[in-house]
DRENFIVEX-306290 format. One record per residue (C-alpha): x, y, z; residue in one letter. Coordinates in steps of 0.05 Angstrom, whole numbers, always signed. Layout:
N
<r><px>X</px><py>Y</py><pz>Z</pz><residuo>a</residuo></r>
...
! end
This chain:
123
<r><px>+8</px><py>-760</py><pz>+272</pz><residuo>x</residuo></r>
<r><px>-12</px><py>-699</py><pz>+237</pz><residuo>x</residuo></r>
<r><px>-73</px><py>-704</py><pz>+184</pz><residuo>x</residuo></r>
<r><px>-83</px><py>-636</py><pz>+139</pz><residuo>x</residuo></r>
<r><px>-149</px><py>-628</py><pz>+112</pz><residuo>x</residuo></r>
<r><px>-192</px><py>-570</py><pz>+74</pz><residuo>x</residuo></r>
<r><px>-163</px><py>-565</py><pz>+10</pz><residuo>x</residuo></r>
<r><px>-189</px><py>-561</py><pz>-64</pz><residuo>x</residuo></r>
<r><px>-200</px><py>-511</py><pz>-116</pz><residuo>x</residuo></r>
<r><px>-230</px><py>-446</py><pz>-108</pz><residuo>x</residuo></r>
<r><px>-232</px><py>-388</py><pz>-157</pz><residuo>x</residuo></r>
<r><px>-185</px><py>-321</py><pz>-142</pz><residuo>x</residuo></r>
<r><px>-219</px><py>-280</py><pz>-80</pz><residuo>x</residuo></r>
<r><px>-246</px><py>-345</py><pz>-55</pz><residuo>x</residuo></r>
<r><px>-232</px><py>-370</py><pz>+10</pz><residuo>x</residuo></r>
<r><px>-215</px><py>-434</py><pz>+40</pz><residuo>x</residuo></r>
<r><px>-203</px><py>-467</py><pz>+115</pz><residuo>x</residuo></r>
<r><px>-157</px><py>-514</py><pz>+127</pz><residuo>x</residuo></r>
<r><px>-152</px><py>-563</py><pz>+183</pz><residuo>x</residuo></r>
<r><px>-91</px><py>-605</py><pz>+217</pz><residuo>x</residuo></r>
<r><px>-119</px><py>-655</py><pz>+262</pz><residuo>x</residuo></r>
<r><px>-62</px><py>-672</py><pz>+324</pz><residuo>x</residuo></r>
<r><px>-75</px><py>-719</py><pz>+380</pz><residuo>x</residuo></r>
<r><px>-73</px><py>-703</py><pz>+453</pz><residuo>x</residuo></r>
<r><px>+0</px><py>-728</py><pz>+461</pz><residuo>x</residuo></r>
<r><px>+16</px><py>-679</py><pz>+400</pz><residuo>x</residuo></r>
<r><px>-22</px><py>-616</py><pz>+414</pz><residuo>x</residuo></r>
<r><px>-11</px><py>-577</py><pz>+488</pz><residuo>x</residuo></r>
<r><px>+67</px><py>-558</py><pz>+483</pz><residuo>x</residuo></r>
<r><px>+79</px><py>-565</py><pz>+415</pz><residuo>x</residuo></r>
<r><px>+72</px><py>-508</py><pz>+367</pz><residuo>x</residuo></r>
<r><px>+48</px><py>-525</py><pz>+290</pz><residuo>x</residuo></r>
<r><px>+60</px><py>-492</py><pz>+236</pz><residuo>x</residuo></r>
<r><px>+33</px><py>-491</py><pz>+161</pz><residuo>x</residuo></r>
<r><px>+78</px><py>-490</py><pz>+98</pz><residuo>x</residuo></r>
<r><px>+57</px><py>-490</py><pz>+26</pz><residuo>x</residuo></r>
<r><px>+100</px><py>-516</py><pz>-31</pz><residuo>x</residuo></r>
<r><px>+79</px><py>-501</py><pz>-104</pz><residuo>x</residuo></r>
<r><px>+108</px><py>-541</py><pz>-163</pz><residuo>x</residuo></r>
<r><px>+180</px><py>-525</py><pz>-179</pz><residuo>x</residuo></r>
<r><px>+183</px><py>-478</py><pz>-109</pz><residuo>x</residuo></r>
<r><px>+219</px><py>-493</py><pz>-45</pz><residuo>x</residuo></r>
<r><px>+174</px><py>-506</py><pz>+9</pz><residuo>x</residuo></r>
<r><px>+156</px><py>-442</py><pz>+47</pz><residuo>x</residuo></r>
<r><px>+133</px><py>-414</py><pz>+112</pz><residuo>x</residuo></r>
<r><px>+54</px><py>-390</py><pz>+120</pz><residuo>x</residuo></r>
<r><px>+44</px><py>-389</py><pz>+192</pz><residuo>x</residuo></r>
<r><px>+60</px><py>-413</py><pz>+263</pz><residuo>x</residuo></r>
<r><px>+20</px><py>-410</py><pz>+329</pz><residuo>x</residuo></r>
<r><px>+65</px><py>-403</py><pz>+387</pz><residuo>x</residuo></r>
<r><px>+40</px><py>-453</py><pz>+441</pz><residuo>x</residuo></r>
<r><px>+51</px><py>-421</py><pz>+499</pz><residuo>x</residuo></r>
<r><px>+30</px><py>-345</py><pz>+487</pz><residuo>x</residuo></r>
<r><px>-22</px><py>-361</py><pz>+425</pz><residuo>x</residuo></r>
<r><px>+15</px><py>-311</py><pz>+388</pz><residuo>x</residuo></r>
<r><px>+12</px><py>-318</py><pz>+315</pz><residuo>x</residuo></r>
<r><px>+69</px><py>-298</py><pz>+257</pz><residuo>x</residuo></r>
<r><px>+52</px><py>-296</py><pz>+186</pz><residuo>x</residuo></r>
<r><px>+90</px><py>-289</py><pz>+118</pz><residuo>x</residuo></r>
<r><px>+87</px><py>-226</py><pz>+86</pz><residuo>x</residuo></r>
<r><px>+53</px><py>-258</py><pz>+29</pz><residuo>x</residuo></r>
<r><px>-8</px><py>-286</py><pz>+71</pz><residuo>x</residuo></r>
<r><px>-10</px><py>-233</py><pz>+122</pz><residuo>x</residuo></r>
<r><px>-73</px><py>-192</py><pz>+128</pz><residuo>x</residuo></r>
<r><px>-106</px><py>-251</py><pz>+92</pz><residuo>x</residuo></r>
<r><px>-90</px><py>-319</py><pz>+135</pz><residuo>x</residuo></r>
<r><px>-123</px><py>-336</py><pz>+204</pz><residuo>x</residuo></r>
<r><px>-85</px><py>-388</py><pz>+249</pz><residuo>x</residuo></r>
<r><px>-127</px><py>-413</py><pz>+311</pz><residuo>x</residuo></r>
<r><px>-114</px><py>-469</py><pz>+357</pz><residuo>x</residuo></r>
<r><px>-186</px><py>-511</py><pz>+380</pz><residuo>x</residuo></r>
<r><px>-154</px><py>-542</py><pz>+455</pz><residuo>x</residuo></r>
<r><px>-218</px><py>-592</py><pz>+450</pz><residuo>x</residuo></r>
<r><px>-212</px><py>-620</py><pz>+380</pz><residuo>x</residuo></r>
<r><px>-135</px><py>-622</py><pz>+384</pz><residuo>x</residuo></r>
<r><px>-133</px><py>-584</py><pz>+311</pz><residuo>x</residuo></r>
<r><px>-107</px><py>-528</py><pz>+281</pz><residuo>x</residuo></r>
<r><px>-140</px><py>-478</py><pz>+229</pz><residuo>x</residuo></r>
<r><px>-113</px><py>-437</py><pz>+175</pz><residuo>x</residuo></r>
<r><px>-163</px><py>-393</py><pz>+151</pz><residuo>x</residuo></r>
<r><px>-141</px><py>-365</py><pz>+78</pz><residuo>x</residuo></r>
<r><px>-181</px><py>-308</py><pz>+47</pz><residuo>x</residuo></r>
<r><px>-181</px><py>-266</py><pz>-18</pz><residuo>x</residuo></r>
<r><px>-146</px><py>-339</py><pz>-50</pz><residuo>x</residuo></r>
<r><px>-103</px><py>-316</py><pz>-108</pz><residuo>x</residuo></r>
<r><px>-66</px><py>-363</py><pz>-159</pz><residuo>x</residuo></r>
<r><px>+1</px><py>-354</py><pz>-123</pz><residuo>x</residuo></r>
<r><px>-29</px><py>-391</py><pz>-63</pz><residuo>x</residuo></r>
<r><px>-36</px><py>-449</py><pz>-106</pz><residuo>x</residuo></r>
<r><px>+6</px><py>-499</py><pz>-77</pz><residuo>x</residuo></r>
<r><px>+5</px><py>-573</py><pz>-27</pz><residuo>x</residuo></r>
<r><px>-4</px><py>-544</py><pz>+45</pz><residuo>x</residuo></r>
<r><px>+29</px><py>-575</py><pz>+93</pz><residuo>x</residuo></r>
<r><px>+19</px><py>-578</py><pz>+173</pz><residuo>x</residuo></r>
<r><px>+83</px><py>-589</py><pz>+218</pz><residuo>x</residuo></r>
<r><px>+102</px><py>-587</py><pz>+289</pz><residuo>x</residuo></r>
<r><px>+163</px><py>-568</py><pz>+332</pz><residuo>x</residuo></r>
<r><px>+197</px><py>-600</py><pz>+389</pz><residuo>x</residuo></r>
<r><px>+161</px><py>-601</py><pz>+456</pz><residuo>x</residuo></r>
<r><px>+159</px><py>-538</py><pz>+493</pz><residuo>x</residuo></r>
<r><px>+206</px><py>-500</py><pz>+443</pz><residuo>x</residuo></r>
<r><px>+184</px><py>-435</py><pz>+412</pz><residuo>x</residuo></r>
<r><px>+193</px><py>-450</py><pz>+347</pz><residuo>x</residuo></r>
<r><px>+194</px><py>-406</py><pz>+279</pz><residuo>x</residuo></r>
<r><px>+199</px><py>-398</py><pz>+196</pz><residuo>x</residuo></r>
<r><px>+246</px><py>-452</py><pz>+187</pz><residuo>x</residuo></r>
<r><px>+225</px><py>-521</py><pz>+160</pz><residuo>x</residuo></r>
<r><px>+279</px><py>-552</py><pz>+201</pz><residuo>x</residuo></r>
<r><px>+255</px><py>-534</py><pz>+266</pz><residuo>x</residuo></r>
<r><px>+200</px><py>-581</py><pz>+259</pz><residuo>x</residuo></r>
<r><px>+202</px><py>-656</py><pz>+262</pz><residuo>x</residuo></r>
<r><px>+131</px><py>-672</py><pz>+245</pz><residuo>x</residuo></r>
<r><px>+101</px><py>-668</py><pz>+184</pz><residuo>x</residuo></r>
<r><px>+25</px><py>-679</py><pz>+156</pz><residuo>x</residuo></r>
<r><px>+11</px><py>-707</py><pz>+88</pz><residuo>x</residuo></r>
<r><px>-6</px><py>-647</py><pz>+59</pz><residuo>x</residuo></r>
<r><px>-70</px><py>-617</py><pz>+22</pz><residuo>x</residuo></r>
<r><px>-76</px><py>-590</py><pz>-50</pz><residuo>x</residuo></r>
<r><px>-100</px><py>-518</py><pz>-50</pz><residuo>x</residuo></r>
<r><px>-112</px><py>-498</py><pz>-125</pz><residuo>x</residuo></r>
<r><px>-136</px><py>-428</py><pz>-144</pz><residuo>x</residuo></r>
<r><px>-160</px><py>-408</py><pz>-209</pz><residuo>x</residuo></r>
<r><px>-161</px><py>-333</py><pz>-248</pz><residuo>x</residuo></r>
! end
């Protein structure tokens, strides 16, 4: 199970950490991801954490701006968002891949899914 926390409404330049707590069983092997979908918008690719090098990719839009960690003791990942503008506004979602498979942008490569968390930013 994959619970996504952090959310809520922050004005534009604001910043915001969000949380997706894992289990044991669902976090060493397994690479998780975040996605965002905003009203009317497919849902979209914001970053991934490879599992086995640590290595992080980023969409263009959040690079420079988003921080993906791994915490090996709490079983959780963080996405770190800064300098919030009103495109971020969207549901953020947390996801993860198949077991010990490098996984990347797409939505279907993952086969997990958190309930998602509203991120709302205002002008």
């Amino acid at each position: 199970q994959l619970q996504a926390s952090g959310g809520g409404l922050v004005q534009a330049g604001g910043s915001l950490r969000l949380s997706c707590a894992t289990s044991e069983r669902s976090f060493s092997g397994y690479a998780v991801a975040w996605f965002r979908q905003a009203p009317g918008k497919e849902r979209e690719f914001v970053a991934v954490s490879n599992w086995r090098t640590g290595r992080a990719t980023y969409a263009d839009s959040v690079k420079g701006r988003a921080t993906i960690s791994r915490d090996g003791r709490k079983y959780t990942v963080y996405l770190q968002m800064d300098n919030l503008q009103p495109d971020d506004t969207a549901i953020y979602y947390c996801a993860r891949g198949v077991y010990l498979r490098v996984t990347g942008t797409l939505p279907s490569e993952y086969t997990n899914w958190g309930q998602g968390t509203q991120v709302t930013v205002s002008s």
